[in-house]
C-alpha beads as a LAMMPS data file, in Angstrom:
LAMMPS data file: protein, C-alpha beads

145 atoms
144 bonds

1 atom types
1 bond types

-500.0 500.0 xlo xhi
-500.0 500.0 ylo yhi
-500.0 500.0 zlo zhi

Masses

1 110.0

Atoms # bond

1 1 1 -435.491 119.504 -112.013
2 1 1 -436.563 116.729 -114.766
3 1 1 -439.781 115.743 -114.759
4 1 1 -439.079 111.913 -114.580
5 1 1 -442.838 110.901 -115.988
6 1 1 -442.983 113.492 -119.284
7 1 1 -439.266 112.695 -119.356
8 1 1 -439.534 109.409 -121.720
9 1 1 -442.159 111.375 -124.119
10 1 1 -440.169 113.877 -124.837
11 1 1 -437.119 111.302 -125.236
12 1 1 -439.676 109.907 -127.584
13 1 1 -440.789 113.224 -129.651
14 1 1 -436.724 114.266 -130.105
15 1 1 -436.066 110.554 -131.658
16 1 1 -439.153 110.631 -134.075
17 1 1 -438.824 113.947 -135.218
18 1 1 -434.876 113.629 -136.027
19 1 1 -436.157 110.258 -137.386
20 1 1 -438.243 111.521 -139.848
21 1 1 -436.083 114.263 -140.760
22 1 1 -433.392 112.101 -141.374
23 1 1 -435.368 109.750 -143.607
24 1 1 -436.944 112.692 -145.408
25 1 1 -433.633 113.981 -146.261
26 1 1 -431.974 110.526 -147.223
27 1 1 -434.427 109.205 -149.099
28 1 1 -436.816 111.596 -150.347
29 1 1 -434.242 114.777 -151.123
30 1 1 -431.092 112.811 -151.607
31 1 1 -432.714 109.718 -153.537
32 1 1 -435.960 110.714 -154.877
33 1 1 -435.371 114.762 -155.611
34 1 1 -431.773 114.529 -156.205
35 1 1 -431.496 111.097 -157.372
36 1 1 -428.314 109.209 -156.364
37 1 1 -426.404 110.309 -159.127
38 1 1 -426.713 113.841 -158.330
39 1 1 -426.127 113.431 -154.966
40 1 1 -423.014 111.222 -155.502
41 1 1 -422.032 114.461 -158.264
42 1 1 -422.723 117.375 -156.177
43 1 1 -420.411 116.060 -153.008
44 1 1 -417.982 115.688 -155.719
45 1 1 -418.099 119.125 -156.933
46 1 1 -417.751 120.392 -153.701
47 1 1 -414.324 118.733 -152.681
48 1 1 -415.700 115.458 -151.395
49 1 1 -415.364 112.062 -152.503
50 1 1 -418.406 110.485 -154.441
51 1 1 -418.411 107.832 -152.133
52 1 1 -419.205 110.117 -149.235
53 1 1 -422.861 110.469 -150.666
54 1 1 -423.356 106.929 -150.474
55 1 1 -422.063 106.864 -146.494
56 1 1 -424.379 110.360 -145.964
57 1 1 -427.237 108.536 -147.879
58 1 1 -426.881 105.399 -145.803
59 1 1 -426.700 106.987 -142.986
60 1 1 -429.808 109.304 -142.960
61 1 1 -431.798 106.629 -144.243
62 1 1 -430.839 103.893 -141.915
63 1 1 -430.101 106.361 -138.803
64 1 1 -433.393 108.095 -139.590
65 1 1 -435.643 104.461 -139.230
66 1 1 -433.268 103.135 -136.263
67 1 1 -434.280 106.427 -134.223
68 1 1 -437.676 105.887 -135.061
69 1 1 -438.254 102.424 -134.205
70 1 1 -436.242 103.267 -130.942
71 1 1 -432.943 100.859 -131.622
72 1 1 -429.480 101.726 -130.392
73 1 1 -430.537 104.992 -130.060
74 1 1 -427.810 106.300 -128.207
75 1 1 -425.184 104.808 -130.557
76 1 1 -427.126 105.888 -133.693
77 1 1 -427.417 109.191 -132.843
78 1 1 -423.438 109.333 -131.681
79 1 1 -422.639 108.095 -135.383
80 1 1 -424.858 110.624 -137.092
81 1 1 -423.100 113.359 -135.541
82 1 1 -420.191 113.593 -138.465
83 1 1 -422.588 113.633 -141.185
84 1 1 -424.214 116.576 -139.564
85 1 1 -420.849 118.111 -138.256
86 1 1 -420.378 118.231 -141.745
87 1 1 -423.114 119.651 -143.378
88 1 1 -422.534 122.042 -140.923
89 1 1 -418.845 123.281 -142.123
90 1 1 -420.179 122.993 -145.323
91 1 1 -422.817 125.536 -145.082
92 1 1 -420.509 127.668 -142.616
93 1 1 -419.794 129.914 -145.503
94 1 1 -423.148 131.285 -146.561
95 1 1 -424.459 132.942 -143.705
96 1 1 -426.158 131.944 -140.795
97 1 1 -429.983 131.576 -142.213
98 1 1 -430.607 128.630 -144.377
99 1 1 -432.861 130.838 -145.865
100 1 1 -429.170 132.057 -147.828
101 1 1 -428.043 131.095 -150.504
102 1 1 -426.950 127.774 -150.822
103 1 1 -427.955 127.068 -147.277
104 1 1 -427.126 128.945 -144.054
105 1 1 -425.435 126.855 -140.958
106 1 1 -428.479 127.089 -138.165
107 1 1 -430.329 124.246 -138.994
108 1 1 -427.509 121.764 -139.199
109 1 1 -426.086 123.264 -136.260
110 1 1 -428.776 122.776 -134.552
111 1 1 -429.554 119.504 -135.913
112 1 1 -425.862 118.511 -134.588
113 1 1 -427.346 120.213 -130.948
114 1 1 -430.120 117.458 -130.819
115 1 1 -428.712 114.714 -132.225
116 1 1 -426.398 115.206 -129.008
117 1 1 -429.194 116.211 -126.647
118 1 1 -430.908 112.304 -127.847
119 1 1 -427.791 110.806 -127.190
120 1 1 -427.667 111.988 -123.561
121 1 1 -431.241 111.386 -123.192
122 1 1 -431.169 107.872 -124.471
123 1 1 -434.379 105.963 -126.304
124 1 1 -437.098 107.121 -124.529
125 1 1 -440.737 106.088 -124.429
126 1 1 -442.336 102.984 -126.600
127 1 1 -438.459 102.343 -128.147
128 1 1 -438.239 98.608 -129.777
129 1 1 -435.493 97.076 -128.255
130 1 1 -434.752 93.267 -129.562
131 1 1 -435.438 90.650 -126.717
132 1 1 -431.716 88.865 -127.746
133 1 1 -429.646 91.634 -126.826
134 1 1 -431.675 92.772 -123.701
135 1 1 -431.427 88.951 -122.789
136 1 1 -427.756 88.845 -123.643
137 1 1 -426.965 91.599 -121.918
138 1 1 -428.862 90.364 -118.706
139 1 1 -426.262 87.084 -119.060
140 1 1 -423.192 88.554 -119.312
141 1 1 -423.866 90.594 -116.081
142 1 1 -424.946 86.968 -114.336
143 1 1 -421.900 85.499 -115.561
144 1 1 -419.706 88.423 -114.282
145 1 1 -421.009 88.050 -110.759

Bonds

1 1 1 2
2 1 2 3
3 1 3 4
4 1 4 5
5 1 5 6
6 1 6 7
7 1 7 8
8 1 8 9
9 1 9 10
10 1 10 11
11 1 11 12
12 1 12 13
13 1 13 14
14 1 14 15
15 1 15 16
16 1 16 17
17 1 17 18
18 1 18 19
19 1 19 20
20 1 20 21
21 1 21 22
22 1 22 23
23 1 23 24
24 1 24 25
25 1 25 26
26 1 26 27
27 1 27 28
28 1 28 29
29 1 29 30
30 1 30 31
31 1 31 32
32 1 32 33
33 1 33 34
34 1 34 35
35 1 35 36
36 1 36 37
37 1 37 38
38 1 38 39
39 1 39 40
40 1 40 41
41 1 41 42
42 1 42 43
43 1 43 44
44 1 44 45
45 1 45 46
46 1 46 47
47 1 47 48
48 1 48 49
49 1 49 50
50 1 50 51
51 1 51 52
52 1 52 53
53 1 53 54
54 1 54 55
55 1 55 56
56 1 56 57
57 1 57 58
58 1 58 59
59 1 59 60
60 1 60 61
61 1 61 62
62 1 62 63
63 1 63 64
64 1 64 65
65 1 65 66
66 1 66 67
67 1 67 68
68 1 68 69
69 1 69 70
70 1 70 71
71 1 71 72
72 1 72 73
73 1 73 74
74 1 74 75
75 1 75 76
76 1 76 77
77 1 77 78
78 1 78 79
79 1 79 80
80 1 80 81
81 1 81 82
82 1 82 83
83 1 83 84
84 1 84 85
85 1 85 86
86 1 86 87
87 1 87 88
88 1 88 89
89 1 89 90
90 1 90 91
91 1 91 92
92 1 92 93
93 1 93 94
94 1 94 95
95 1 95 96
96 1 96 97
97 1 97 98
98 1 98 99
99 1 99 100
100 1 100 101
101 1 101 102
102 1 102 103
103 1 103 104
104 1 104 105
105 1 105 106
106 1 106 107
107 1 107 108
108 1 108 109
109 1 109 110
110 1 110 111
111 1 111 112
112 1 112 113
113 1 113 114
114 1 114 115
115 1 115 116
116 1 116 117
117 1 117 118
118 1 118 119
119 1 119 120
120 1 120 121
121 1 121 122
122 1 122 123
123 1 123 124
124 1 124 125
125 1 125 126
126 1 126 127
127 1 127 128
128 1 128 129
129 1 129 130
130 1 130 131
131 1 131 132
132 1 132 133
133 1 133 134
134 1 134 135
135 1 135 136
136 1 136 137
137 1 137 138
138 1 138 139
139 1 139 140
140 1 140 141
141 1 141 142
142 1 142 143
143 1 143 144
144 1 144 145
């Protein structure tokens, strides 16, 4: 059985913490560490487009603050899901500890697993939600009655 009043907070401590890891990895490994132009030249040498970087960059770094300020949360974490489905694949082939080289596949895997998990649970707890889309929302079901 759910425990409906620790059931926000945890909806809450899932979205932060992929959040922050998200943000961490898009802006301070892929930007800062890695700089753009070695992120943009390491997807190419492994078979992807340069282009992809930007997307994965753009994605961590805006995915990663939209979970943490609690907006679209569902949606967000539904359209991170390829860029971790694909780190995933793409550390398939070392092992399975990303202690390996080059990576192992558990913690993208089981990044994939939670970014899933918050997208079934929803925003949880102390989530910013914009007043114009709540209130448009709340009109379009008044109209439709």
């Amino acid at each position: 059985m759910i425990d409906t009043r620790t059931a926000p907070y945890a909806a809450l401590l899932l979205r932060l913490s992929l959040g922050a890891l998200l943000l961490a990895h898009g802006l301070l490994l892929k930007v800062f560490t890695f700089t753009v132009p070695g992120t943009v030249g390491y997807f190419e040498s492994i078979g992807y487009p340069g282009y992809f970087a930007y997307l994965v960059i753009l994605g961590e770094i805006g995915g990663g603050l939209a979970l943490i300020l609690g907006l679209w949360t569902r949606q967000i974490a539904v359209l991170l899901l390829p860029i971790l489905i694909g780190a995933t694949l793409q550390h398939a082939g070392n092992g399975w500890l990303f202690s390996a080289a080059n990576g192992g596949w558990e913690f993208p895997a089981f990044w994939t697993a939670m970014l899933v998990v918050q997208a079934l649970l929803g925003d949880g707890a102390y989530a910013w939600r914009p007043s114009f889309l709540s209130g448009l929302a709340t009109s379009r079901v008044a109209e439709a009655r």
